[in-house]
N, C-alpha and C positions, 0 to 999 in steps of 0.2 A: 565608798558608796558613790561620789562624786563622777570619780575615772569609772567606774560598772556602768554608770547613765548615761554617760558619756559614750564609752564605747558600745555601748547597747544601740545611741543613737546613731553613732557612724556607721553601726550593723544593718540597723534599718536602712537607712540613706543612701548606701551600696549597693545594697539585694540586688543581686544578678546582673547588676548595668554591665558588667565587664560583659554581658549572652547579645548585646545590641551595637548597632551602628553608633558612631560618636555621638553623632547629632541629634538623638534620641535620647541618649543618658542623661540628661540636665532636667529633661520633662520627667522619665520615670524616675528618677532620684525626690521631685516633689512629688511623684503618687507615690509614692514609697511613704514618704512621713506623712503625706493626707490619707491615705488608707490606715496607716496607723494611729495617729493623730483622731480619725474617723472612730474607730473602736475604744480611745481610750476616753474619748468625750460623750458616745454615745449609749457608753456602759455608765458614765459619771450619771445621765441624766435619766437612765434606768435608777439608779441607784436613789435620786431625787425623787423622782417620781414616786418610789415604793414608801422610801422612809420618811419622807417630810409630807407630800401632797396624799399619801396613803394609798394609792392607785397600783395596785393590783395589776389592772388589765392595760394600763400607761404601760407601764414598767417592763410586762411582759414583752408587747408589742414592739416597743423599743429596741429593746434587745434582742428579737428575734431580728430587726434590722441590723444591731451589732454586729451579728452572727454572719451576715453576708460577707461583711468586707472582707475577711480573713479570703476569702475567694483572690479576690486582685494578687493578694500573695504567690496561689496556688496556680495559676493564670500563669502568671510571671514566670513562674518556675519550670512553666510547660513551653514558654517563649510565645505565648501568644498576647500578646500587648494590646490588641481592638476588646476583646473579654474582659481583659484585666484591667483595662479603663472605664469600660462598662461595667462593671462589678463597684466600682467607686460609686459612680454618676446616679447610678437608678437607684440603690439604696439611699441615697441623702436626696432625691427627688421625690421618693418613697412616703422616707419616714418625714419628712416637712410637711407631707402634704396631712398627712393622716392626724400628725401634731395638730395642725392649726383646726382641720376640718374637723376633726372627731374628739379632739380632746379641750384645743386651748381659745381657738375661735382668734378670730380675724385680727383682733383686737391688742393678740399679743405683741402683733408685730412679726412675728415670725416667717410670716411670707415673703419679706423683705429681702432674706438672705436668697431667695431667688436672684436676685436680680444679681446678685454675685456668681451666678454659677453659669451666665454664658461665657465671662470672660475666664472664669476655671475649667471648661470646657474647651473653649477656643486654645488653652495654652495646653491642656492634656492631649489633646488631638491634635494638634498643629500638626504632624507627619502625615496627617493620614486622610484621606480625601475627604472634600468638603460637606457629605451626603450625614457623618457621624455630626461634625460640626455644628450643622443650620439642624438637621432632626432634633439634637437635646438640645439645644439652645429652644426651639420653638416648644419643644413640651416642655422645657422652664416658663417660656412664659405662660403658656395656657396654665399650668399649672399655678403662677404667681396670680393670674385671674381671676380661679377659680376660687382658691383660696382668700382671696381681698374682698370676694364676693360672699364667702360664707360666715355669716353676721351671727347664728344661730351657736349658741352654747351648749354643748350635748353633755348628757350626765354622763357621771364618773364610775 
C-alpha cells in the first residue's frame, strides 16, 4: 500500500515534465501535486460540508470547483502550460471567494489564504510574461477585499 502511494505520487509529480524545457519542469512538477493536492482537499471539504455541516448546496458548489482542476491535467497533456496554470488559479480564486461570501462569512478567516496566492502565482508563472503574473495577483487582492469586506452571513 505504502510503495502504490508512493509511486502514485512520483506519477503525479512527473506528468509530462519530460513534454518541456528544463527550466520549466521544477514549476510544473509543483502544479502537478497542487492540482492534485487541489482535488484531493477540495473533494475532502465537499465531503465536510455534506456530512457534518449538512449543506447540500456547500457541497455541491464545491465540488463542481473540484471538477475543474482535473482540466490542468488535460492542458498539460495538450502541452499548453499558460491554460494549464490557469485552470489551478481561477478555480481556488473561485471557490474561496464563494466560501467566504456565500456560505462562511468574513469571519472565518478564510480570505486570508489569498494572500498566499500572489506568491503561488508569481512561482507558477515565473516563465511566462509578467501581464499573467500582476493580472492574478491583482484579482487576488481585489478579491481578498471584497471578501474581508463581506461581514454578512448568508443562509445554508
Amino acid at each position: 500500500m505504502e510503495i502504490k502511494l508512493i509511486s502514485l505520487i512520483q506519477d503525479i509529480y512527473n506528468f509530462k515534465v519530460e513534454n518541456f524545457p528544463e527550466k520549466r519542469r521544477h514549476a510544473i512538477r509543483l502544479a502537478n501535486l497542487l492540482a492534485a493536492l487541489s482535488i484531493v482537499i477540495t473533494t475532502a471539504y465537499s465531503l465536510f460540508y455534506l456530512i457534518v455541516l449538512q449543506s447540500v448546496k456547500a457541497a455541491l458548489v464545491n465540488e463542481c470547483f473540484a471538477l475543474i482542476y482535473p482540466l490542468y491535467f488535460y492542458f498539460l497533456s495538450k502541452h499548453k502550460l499558460v491554460p494549464a496554470m490557469l485552470s489551478i488559479a481561477f478555480p481556488f480564486l473561485g471557490n474561496l471567494f464563494y466560501i467566504v461570501v456565500f456560505y462562511a462569512s468574513s469571519k472565518s478567516g478564510f480570505q486570508f489564504y489569498y494572500l498566499l496566492a500572489g506568491t503561488t502565482i508569481y512561482y507558477l508563472f515565473r516563465t511566462e510574461p509578467a501581464i499573467y503574473k500582476v493580472s492574478l495577483t491583482i484579482i487576488a487582492f481585489f478579491l481578498f477585499v471584497l471578501c474581508s469586506r463581506s461581514d454578512q452571513r448568508p443562509e445554508r
